[in-house]
N, C-alpha and C positions, 0 to 999 in steps of 0.2 A: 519438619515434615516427617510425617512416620511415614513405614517402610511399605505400607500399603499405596500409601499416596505417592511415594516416590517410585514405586514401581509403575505405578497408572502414569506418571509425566513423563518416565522413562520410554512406557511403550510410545504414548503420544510424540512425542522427541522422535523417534525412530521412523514412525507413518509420516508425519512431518518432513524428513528428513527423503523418505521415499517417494513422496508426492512430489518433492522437489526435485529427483532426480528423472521424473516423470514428464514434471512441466518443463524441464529445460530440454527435455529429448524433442520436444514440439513445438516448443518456440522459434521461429524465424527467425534469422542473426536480426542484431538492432539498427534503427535507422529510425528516419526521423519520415513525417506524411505531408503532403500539400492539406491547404484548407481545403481542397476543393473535395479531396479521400474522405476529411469528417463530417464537410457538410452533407453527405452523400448518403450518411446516414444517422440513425438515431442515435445517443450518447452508448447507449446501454449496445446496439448492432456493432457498432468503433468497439469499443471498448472487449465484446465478445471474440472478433475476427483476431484483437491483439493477443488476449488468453489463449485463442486457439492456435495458433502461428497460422491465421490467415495473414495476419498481415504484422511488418515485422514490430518487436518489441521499442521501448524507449531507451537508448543509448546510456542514460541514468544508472539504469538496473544494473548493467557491467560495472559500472564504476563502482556503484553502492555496496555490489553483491547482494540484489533481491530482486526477487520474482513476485509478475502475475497468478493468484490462485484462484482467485472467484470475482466474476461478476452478475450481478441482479439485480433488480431494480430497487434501488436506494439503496446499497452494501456492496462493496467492496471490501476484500483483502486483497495485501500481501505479505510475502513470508521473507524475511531475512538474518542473514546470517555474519552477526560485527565478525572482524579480525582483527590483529591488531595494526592494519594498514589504514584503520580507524580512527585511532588511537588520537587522543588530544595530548599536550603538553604536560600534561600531568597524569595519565596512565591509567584512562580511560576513554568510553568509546565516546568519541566526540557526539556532545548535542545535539550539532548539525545530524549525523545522522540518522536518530529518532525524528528530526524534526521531518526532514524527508520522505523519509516512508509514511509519517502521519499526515503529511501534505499532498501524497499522493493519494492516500486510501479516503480522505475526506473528500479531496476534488473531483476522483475520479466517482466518488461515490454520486455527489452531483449531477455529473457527465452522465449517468447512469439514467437519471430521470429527464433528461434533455430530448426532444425532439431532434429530427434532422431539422439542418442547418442552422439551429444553436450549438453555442459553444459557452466556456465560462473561461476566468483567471480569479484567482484567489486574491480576495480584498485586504482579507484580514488571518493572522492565521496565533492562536493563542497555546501555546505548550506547556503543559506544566510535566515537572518531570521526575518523579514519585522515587528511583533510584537508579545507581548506575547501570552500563552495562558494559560486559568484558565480552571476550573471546568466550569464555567458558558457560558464558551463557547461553549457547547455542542458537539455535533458531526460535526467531519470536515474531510474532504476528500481529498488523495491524491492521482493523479492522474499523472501516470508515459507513457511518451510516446516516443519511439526512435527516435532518429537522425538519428542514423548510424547503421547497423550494417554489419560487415565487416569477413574475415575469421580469425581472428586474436584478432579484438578488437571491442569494440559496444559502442556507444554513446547515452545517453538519458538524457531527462528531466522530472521533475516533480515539481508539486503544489500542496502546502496543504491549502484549505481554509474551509470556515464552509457554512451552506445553506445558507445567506444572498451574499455569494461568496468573502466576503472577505479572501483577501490573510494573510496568517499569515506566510509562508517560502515559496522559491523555493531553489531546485536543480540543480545539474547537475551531471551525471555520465559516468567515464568511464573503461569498462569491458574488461576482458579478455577473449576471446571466445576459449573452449579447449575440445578434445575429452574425452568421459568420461571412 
């Protein structure tokens, strides 16, 4: 990477890094919702109230270390940050964790074009996973965007890369769309 481009990941690294200490100032502590909260409203209305800390985040996010950043209709992100409380047996960030955050940002992406009182679960969910990731790689983002969605079943894709926009996994998912 030359010095130009690393200085451009760097700032993006840093905005990254402030947006998140932004959205955590306004998140809700996390907790879990009755169906009755999401049938209440539209994928993308849910989805918005949890970004905003109207209502509270997924209990996940604490564990994983990653946050809500955007929702609209058919796109979702979110932003995270491995540690090595991560770490797989061999000294890096465990799979599981990519797979997570792209499981989220796919379904939710979904969730996003859903009516009230639809809902979805992921059917199918395909990872592939381009390189590792450490601690040092800082904050990287995955970004879930649909294909399909259909009255039955929803397709989508997602990307986790870091501010320099390297790719470290993609995605693909496919949902089952069902009344709640």
């Amino acid at each position: 990477m030359n010095e130009q481009n690393k200085a451009i990941a760097d700032d993006r690294r840093r905005q990254w890094e402030q947006e998140e200490q932004a959205i955590r100032a306004r998140l809700k502590a996390a907790g879990t919702h009755q169906v009755e909260t999401l049938a209440a409203r539209s994928g993308l209305e849910f989805l918005q109230a949890i970004f905003s800390g109207e209502l509270p985040h997924p209990p996940i996010g604490e564990t994983l270390n990653f946050i809500p950043v955007l929702a609209e209709p058919g796109r979702v992100i979110f932003q995270g940050t491995p540690t090595a409380a991560h770490y797989n047996p061999i000294g890096s960030v465990h799979g599981g964790w990519a797979a997570t955050l792209l499981d989220s940002c796919v379904g939710c992406a979904v969730q996003s074009m859903l009516p009230r009182g639809k809902g979805y679960t992921t059917l199918e969910l395909k990872v592939n996973y381009v390189r590792a990731l450490t601690p040092e790689t800082g904050p990287v983002r995955a970004e879930g965007k649909v294909i399909h969605v259909g009255g039955r079943t929803a397709t989508a894709e997602g990307r986790l890369v870091d501010a320099a926009g390297k790719l470290y996994a993609h995605a693909s998912t496919t949902c089952m769309v069902m009344t709640l």
